[in-house]
C-alpha positions as CSV (number, residue, x, y, z in Angstrom):
1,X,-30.8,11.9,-2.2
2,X,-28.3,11.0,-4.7
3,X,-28.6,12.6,-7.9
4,X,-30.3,11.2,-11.0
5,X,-28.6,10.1,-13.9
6,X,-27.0,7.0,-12.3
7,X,-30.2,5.1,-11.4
8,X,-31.6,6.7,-14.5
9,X,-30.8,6.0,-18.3
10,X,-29.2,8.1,-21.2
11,X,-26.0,10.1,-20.0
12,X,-24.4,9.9,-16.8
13,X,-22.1,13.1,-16.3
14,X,-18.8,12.7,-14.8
15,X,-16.5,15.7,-12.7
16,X,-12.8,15.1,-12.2
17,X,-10.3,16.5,-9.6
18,X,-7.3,16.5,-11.0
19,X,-5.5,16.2,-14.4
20,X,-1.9,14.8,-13.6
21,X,-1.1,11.4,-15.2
22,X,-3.9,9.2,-13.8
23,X,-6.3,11.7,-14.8
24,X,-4.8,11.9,-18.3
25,X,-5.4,8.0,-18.6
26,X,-9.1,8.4,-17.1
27,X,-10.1,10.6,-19.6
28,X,-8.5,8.4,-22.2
29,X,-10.1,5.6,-21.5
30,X,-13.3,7.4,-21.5
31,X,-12.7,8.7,-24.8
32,X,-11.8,5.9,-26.6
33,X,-13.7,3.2,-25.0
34,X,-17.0,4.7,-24.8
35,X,-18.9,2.2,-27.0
36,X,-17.6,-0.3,-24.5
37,X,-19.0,0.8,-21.5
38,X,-22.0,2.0,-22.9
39,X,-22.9,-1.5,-24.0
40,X,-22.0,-2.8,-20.4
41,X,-24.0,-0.1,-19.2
42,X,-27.1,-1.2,-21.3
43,X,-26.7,1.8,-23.0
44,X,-26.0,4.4,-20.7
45,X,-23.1,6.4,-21.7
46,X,-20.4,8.3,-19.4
47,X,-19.2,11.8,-20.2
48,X,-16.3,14.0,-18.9
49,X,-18.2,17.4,-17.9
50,X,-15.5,19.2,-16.3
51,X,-12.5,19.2,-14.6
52,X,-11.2,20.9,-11.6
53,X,-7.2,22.1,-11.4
54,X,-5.2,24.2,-9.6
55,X,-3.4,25.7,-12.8
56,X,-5.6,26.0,-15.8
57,X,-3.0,27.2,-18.6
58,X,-0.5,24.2,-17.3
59,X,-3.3,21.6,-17.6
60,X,-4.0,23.3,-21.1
61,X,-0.2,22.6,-21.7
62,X,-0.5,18.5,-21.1
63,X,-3.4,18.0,-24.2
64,X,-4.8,15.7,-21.7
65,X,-8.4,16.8,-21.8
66,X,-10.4,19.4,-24.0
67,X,-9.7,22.7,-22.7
68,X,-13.4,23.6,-22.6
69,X,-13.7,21.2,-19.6
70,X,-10.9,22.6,-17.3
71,X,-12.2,25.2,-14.8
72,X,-9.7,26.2,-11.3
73,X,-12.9,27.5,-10.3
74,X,-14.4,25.0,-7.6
75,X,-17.7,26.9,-7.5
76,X,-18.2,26.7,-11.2
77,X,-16.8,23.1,-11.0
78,X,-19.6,22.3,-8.6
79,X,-22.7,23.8,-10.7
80,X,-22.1,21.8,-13.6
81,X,-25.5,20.1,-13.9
82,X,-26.4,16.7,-14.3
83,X,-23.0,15.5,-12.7
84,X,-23.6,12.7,-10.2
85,X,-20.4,11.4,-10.0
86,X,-16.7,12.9,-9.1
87,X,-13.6,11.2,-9.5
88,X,-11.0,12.6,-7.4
89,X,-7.3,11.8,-8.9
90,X,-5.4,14.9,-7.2
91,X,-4.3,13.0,-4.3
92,X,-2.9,14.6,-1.0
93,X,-5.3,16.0,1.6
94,X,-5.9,19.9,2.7
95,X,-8.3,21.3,-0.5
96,X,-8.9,18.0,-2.3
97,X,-10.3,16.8,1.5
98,X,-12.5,19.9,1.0
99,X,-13.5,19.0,-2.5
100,X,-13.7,15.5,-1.6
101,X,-16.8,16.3,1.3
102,X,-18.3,19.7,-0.9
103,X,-18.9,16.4,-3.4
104,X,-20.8,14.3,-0.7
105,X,-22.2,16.7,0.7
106,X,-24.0,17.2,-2.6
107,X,-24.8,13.8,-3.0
108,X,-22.6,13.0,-5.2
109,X,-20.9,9.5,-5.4
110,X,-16.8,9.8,-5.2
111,X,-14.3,7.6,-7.3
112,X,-11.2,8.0,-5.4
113,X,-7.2,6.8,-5.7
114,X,-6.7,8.6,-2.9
115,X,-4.9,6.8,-0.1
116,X,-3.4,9.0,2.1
117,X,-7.1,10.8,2.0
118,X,-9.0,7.6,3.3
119,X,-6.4,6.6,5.6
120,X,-6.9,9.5,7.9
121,X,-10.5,10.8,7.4
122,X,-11.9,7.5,6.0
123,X,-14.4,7.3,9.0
124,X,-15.9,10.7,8.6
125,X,-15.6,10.3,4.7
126,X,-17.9,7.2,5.0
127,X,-20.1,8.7,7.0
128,X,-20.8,11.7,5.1
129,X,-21.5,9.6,1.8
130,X,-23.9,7.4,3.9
131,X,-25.8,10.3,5.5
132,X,-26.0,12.1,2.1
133,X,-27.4,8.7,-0.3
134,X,-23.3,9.1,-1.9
135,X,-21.0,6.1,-1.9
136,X,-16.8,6.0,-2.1
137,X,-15.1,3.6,-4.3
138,X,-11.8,3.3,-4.0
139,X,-10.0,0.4,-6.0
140,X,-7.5,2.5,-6.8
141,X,-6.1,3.6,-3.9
142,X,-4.3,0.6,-2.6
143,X,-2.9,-1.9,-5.3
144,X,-2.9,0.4,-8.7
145,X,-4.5,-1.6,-10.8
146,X,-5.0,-5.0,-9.2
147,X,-8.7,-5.8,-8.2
148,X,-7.8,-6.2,-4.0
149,X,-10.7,-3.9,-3.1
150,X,-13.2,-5.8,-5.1
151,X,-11.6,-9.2,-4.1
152,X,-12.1,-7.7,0.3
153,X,-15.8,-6.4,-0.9
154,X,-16.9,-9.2,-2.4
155,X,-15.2,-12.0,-3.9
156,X,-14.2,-13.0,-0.6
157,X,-17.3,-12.2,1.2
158,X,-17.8,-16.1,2.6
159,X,-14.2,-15.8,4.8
160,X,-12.9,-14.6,8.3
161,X,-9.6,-13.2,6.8
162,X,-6.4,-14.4,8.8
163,X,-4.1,-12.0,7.1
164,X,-2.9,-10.0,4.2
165,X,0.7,-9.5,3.4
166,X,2.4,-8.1,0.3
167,X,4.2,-5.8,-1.6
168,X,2.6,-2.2,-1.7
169,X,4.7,0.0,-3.0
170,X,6.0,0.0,-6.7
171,X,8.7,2.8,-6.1
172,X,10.6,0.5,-3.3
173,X,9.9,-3.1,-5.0
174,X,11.9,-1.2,-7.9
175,X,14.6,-0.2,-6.2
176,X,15.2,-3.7,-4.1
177,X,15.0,-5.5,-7.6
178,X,17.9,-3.5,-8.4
179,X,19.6,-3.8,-5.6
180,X,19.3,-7.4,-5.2
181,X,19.8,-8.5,-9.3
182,X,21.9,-5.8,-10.1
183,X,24.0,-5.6,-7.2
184,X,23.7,-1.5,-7.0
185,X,23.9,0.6,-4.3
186,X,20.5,2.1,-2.8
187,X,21.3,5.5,-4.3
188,X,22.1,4.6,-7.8
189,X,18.6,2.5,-7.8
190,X,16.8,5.3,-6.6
191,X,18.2,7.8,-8.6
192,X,17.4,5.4,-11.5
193,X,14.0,4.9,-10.4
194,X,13.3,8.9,-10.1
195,X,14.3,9.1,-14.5
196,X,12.3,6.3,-15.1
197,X,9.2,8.5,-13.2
198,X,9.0,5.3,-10.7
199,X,9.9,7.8,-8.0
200,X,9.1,11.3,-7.2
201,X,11.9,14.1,-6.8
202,X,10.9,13.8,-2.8
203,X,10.8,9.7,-2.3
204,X,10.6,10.0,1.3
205,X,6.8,9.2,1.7
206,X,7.5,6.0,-0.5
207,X,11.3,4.6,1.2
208,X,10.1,5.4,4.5
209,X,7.3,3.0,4.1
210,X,4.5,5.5,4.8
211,X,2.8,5.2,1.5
212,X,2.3,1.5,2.0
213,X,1.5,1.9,5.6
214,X,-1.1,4.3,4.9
215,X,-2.2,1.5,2.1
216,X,-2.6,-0.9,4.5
217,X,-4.4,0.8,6.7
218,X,-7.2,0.8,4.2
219,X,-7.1,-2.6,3.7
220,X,-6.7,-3.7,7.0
221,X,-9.7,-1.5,8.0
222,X,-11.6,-3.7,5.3
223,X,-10.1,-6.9,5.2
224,X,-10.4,-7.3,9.4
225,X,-13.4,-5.1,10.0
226,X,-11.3,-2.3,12.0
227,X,-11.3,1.3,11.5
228,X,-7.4,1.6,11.4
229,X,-5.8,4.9,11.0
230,X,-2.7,5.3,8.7
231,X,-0.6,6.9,11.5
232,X,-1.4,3.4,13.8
233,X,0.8,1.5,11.2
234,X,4.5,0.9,12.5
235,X,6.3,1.3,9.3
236,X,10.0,0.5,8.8
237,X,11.8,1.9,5.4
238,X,14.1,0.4,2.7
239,X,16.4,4.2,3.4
240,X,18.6,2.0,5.6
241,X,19.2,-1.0,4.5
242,X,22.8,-2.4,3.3
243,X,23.6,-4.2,0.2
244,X,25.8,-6.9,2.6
245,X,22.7,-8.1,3.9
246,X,21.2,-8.0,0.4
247,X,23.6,-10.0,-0.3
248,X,23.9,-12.6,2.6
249,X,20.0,-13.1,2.0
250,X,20.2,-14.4,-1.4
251,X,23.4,-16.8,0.1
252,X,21.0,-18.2,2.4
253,X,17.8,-18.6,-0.2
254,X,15.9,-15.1,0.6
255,X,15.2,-12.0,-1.0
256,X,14.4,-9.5,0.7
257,X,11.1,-7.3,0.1
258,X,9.5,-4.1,1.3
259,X,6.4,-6.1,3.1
260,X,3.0,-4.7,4.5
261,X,1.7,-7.1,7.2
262,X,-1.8,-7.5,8.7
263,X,-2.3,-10.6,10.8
264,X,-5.0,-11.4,13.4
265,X,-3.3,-11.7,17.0
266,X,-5.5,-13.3,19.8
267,X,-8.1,-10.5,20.2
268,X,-6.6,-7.7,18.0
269,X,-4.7,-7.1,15.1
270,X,-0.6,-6.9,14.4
271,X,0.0,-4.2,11.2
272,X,3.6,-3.7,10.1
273,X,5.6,-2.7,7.1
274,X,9.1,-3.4,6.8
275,X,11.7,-5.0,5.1
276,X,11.3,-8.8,5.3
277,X,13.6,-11.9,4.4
278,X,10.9,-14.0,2.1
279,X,11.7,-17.2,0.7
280,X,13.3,-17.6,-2.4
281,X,10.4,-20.4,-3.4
282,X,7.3,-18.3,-2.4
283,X,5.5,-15.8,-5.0
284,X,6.2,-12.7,-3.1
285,X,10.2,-13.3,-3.7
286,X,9.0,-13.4,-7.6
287,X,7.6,-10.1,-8.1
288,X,10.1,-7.4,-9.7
289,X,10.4,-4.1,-10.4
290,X,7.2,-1.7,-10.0
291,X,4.8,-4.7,-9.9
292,X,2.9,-5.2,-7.1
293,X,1.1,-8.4,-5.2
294,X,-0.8,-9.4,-2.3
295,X,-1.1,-12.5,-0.5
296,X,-4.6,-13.0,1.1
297,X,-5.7,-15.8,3.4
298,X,-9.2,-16.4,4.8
299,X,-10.2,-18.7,6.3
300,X,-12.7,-21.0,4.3
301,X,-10.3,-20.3,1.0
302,X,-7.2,-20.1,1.9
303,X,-4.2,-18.3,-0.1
304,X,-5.2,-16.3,-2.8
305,X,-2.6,-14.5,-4.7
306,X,-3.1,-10.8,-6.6
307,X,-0.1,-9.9,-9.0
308,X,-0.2,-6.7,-11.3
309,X,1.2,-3.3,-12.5
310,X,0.9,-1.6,-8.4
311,X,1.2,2.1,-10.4
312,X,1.5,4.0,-13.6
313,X,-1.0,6.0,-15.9
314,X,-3.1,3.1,-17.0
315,X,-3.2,0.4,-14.5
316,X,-4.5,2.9,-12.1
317,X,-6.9,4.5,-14.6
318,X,-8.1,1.2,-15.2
319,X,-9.2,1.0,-11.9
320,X,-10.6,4.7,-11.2
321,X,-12.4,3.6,-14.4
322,X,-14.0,0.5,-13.3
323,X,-15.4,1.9,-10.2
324,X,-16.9,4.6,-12.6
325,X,-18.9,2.1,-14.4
326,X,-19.8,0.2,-11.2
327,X,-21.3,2.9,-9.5
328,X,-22.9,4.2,-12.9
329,X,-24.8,0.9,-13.4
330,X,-26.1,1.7,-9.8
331,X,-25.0,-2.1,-8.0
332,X,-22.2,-0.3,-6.3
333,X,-24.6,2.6,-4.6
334,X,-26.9,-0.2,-3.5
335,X,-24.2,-2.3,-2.0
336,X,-22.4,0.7,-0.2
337,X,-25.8,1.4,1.7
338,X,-26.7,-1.7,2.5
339,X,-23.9,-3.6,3.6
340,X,-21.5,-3.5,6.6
341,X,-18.4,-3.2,5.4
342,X,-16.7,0.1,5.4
343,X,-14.9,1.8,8.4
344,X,-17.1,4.3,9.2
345,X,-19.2,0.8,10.7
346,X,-16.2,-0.8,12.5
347,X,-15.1,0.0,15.8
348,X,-10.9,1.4,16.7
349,X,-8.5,-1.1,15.8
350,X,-7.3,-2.9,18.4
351,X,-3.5,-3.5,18.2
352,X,-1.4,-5.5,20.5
353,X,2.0,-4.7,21.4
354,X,5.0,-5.6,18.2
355,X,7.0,-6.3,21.2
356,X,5.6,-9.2,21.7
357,X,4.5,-10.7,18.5
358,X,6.8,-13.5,17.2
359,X,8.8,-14.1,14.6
360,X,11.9,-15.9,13.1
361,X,15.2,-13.0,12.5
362,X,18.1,-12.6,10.3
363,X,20.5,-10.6,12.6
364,X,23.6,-8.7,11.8
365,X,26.7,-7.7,14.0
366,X,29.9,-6.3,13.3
367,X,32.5,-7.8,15.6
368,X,36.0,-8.1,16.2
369,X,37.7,-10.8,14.7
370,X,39.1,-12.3,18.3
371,X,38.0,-15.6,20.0
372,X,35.2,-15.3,22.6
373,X,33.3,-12.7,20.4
374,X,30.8,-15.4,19.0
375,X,30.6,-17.2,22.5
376,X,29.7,-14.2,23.9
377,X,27.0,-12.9,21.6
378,X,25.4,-16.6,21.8
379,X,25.4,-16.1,25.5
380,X,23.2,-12.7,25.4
381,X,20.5,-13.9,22.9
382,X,20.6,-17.4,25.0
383,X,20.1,-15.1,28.3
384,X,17.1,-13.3,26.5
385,X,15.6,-17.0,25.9
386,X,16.7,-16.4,21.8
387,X,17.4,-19.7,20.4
388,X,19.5,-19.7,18.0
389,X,18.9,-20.9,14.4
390,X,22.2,-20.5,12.8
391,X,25.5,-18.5,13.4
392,X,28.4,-17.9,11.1
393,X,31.5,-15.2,11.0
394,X,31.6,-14.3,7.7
395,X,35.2,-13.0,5.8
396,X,34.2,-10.0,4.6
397,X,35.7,-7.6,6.8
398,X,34.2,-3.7,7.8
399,X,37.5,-2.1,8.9
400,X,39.1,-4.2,12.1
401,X,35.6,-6.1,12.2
402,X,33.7,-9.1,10.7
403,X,30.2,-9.6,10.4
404,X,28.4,-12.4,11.9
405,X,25.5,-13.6,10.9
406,X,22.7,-15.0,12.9
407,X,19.3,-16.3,12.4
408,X,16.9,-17.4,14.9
409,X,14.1,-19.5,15.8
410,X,10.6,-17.9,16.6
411,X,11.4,-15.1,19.1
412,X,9.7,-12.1,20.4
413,X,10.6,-8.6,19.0
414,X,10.9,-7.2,22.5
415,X,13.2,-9.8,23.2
416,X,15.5,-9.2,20.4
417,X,15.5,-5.9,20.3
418,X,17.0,-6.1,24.5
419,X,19.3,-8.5,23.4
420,X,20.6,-6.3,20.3
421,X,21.1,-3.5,22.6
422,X,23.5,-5.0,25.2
423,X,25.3,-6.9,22.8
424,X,25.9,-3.2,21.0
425,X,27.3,-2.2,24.6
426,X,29.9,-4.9,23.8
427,X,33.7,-3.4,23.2
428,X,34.1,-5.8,20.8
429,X,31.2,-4.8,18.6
430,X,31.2,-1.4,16.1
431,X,27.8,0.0,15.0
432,X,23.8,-0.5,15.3
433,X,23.0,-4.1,14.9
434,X,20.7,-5.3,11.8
435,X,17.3,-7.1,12.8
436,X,14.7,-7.8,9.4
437,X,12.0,-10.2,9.8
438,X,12.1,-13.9,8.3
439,X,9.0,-14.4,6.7
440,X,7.1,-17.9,7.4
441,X,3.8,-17.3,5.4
442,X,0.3,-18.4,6.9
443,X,-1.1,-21.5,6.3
444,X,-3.9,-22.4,3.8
């Protein structure tokens, strides 16, 4: 049984893991908004009890929270009464996933912004909280600050969704805006985006495109009614790509974006990230720097849109917040028992093949400037039953070659991708090909 103080009145005790930045702005906001939410509470007020680190005297160092209230010791953590309610802002997995269940398995309801977490032990993690009368809330976890996880839950309750697409990750929408307003080179925008605390000192989790695949795994699981694993997603990172096609994108009326993909296929479900060519006139192309958005189509509702701040100290404390008032008030328990909507409920994703999903491409090849080349490029993409879009040799030159430019109509990956390969066998082309994905949004 859960414990009392959230179905009950007076004071309802929160625990926190954690005490970096995000946990910092949680116990801001529940310092100096308290009058606030104890008036949306009807009076019940929330309080900080303790807080869990790994390195007391440093988390004495940030002023963040009273000192009094930090404790490395989990078993002391644990016995602080009249607590029904943990947020969990450490992030990562290996102690905080033994934290995470110790809390459930006390009954204890979990705020998380723990993605990487729920991503790979979501099922179990659900499960746990169910068997024990807990609940998970995770807003947090996916979109920073924008509301997506109440929008899946609940707002959008009525609809079969059709897909999700959007931008994920703050760290690489950051660096593209750079790269594509600014013209720099994908190390200077990194670096950049590391002094501005936009990206850690190790980015690789976030340019690989793991952090948003893991992300969308969430989603997906919730927004399709699939357990999906993070390590299911295919992801493709922005490490690679080269400000020439950065630049031949915004010649032809793109930009190009770090996209996370879920679309119904037939039976099953296509999940993606990777860099995308999206039209100049859609709202995805519009969102810069560390913001986030998310395009979301059902189908009774059609295309709604969710912009905001995808990271940083508040916008994500707003959210951890929020879910600690939600399940305080004691709607969100009810609704996390009774309803079947979390993965622990849904059966294994069922993903078909990328190879043969469909899609328009912007292609790149470096050839030698000589006649014939072009003819026989078309020839090989014509052989692989590519049709061909648009082709041009462009003037810039990459030592003895030239790139040409190509995009297509709808084709297969699979297809491509054999065509891209024998056309790199070519004498007369240098270096890997360049395939990105030309976005055509979903209709409604």
């Amino acid at each position: 049984m859960a414990e009392s103080g959230v179905n009950g009145s007076g004071t309802v005790g929160i625990g926190m893991i954690g005490c970096g930045t995000v946990g910092g702005g949680v116990a801001r906001l529940l310092a100096e908004q308290s009058a606030l939410y104890q008036s949306r509470l009807g009076g019940k007020r929330l309080e900080l009890r303790r807080v869990l680190v790994r390195d007391v005297a440093k988390a004495k160092g940030t002023g963040l929270v009273a000192p009094a209230l930090l404790t490395a010791d989990a078993d002391a953590f644990f016995a602080t009464p009249d607590m029904p309610i943990v947020v969990e802002v450490a992030g990562g997995r290996g102690a905080v996933s033994q934290h995470f269940r110790r809390a459930l398995e006390a009954s204890k309801h979990v705020v998380t912004a723990n993605k990487s977490l729920l991503s790979a032990e979501g099922p179990a993690l659900f499960a746990l909280a169910r068997a024990r009368g807990a609940s998970i809330a995770f807003e947090a976890s996916c979109g920073g600050g924008i509301p997506i996880m109440t929008a899946l839950q609940f707002g959008l309750m009525a609809n079969r969704i059709e897909a999700v697409l959007g931008i994920l990750n703050g760290t690489c929408n950051y660096i593209l805006t750079e790269m594509v307003q600014r013209a720099k080179p994908y190390a200077t925008a990194l670096k950049e985006a590391q002094e501005k605390g936009f990206a850690e000192a190790d980015p690789t989790l976030d340019v690989s495109g793991r952090d948003a695949a893991q992300k969308l795994a969430v989603l997906a699981s919730l927004a399709f009614g699939a357990h999906v694993d993070g390590e299911q997603v295919g992801a493709e990172g922005i490490d690679k790509l080269d400000v020439a096609d950065i630049h031949f994108a915004r010649e032809m009326g793109y930009t190009i974006k770090l996209l996370a993909i879920g679309q119904r296929a037939g039976d099953g479900l296509s999940l993606r990230v990777a860099p995308c060519f999206v039209p100049d006139a859609l709202p995805l192309a519009q969102v810069h720097g560390s913001f986030n958005a998310l395009s979301v189509y059902g189908h009774a509702n059609g295309h709604t849109f969710y912009y905001g701040r995808g990271a940083g100290q508040m916008p994500t404390a707003s959210a951890v917040v929020s879910d600690v008032i939600n399940v305080a008030s004691g709607w969100y328990p009810r609704a996390f028992a009774s309803m079947n909507l979390w993965c622990d409920r849904q059966p294994p994703v069922k993903l078909v093949d990328p190879a043969q999903q469909s899609s328009r491409f912007y292609l790149r090849v470096n050839a030698k400037d000589v006649p014939g080349v072009m003819g026989k490029i078309s020839t090989m993409l014509g052989d692989a039953g590519i049709s061909i879009a648009g082709i041009s040799q462009r003037e810039v030159s990459v030592g003895k070659f030239v790139p040409v430019v190509i995009t297509t109509h709808q084709a297969k990956l699979g297809a491509v991708r054999d065509a891209l390969a024998r056309i790199k066998a070519l004498d007369a082309t240098d270096g890997d090909p360049v395939c990105i994905r030309i976005i055509d949004m979903p209709e409604g």
